[in-house]
C-alpha positions as CSV (number, residue, x, y, z in Angstrom):
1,X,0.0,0.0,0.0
2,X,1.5,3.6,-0.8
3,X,1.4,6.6,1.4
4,X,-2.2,7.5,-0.2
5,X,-4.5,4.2,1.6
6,X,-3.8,3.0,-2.6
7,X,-4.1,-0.7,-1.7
8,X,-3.1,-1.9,-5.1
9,X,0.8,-2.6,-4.1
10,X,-0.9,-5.8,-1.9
11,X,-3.4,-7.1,-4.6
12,X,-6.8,-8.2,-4.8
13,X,-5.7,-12.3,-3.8
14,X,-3.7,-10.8,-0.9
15,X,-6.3,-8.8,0.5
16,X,-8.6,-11.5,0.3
17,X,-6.2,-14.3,2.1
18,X,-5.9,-12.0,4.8
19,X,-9.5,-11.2,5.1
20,X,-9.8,-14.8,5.4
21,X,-7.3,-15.3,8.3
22,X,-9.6,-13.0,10.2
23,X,-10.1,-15.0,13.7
24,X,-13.4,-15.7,15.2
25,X,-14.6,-13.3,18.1
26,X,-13.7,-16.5,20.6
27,X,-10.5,-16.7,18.5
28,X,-9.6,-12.9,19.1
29,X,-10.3,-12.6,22.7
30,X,-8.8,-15.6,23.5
31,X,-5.0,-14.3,21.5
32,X,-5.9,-10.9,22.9
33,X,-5.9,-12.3,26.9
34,X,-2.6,-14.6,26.1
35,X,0.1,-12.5,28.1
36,X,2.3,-16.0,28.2
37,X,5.8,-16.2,26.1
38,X,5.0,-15.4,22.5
39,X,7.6,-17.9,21.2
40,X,5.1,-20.7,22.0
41,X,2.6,-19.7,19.7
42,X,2.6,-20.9,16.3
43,X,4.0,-18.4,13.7
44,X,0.1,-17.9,12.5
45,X,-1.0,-16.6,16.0
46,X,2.1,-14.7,16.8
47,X,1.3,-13.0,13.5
48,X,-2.4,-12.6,14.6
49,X,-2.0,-11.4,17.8
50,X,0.5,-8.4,17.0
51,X,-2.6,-7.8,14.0
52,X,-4.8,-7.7,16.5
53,X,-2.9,-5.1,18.4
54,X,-3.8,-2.6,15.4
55,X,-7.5,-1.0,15.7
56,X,-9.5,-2.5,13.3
57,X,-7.1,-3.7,11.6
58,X,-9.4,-6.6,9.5
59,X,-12.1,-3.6,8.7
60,X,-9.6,-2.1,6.9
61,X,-8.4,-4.8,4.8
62,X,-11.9,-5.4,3.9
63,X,-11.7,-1.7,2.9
64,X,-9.0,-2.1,0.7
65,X,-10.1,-5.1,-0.9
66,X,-13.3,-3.3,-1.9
67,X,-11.2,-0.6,-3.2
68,X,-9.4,-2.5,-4.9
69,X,-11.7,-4.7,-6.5
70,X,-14.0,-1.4,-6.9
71,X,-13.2,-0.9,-10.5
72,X,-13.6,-4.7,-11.8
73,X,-17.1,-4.6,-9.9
74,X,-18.4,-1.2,-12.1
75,X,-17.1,-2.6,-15.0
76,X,-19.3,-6.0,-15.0
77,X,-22.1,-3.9,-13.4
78,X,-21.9,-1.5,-16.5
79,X,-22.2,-4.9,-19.0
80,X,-24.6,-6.4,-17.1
81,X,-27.3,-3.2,-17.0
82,X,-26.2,-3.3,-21.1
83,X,-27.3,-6.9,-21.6
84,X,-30.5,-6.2,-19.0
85,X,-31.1,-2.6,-21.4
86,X,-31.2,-5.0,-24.5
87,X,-33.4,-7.6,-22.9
88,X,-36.3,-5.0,-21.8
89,X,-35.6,-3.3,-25.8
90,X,-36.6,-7.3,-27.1
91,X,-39.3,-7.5,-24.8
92,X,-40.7,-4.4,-25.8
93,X,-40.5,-4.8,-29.6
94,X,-42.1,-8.4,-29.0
95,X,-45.0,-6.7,-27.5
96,X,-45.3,-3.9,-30.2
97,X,-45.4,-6.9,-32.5
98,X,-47.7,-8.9,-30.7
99,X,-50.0,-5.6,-30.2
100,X,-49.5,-5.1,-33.9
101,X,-50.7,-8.9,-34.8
102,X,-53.9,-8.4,-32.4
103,X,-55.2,-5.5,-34.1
């Protein structure tokens, strides 16, 4: 991440790995009461712990994973309102036609 909150440097895959590591409430309070010696934790819970130590620290990856998955998200919005904008044009020029037949 640069100096701007730009969380592109880290990548979408990245982001998303470490929303998954997010621990479980239980999880959390049970790393954030352990005052015993840090070497005996695995290397995934020493890593959590000193996360954990930062203020919402997993918010804000899910805040730069949106960010940075914002643009891909617009994009297939954009093509799917296109596809849905042709749909409703078919539809309607079936009814004209149909409307046309009946009378």
């Amino acid at each position: 991440m640069d100096d701007t909150g730009n969380p592109e440097g880290l990548g979408a895959e990245l982001l998303e790995t470490l929303v998954k590591m997010a621990p479980t409430k239980e999880e959390e309070i049970k790393l954030k009461n352990y005052d015993g010696d840090l070497s005996k934790l695995g290397p995934a819970e020493r890593f959590l712990k000193q996360v954990l130590d930062i203020p919402l620290a997993f918010k804000r990856v899910e805040a730069m994973l949106y960010r940075a998955n914002f643009e891909t998200e617009v994009i297939y919005l954009k093509k799917s309102f296109q596809t849905l904008e042709v749909c409703v044009a078919n539809i309607i020029s079936m009814i004209n036609l149909l409307l046309s037949l009946i009378s």
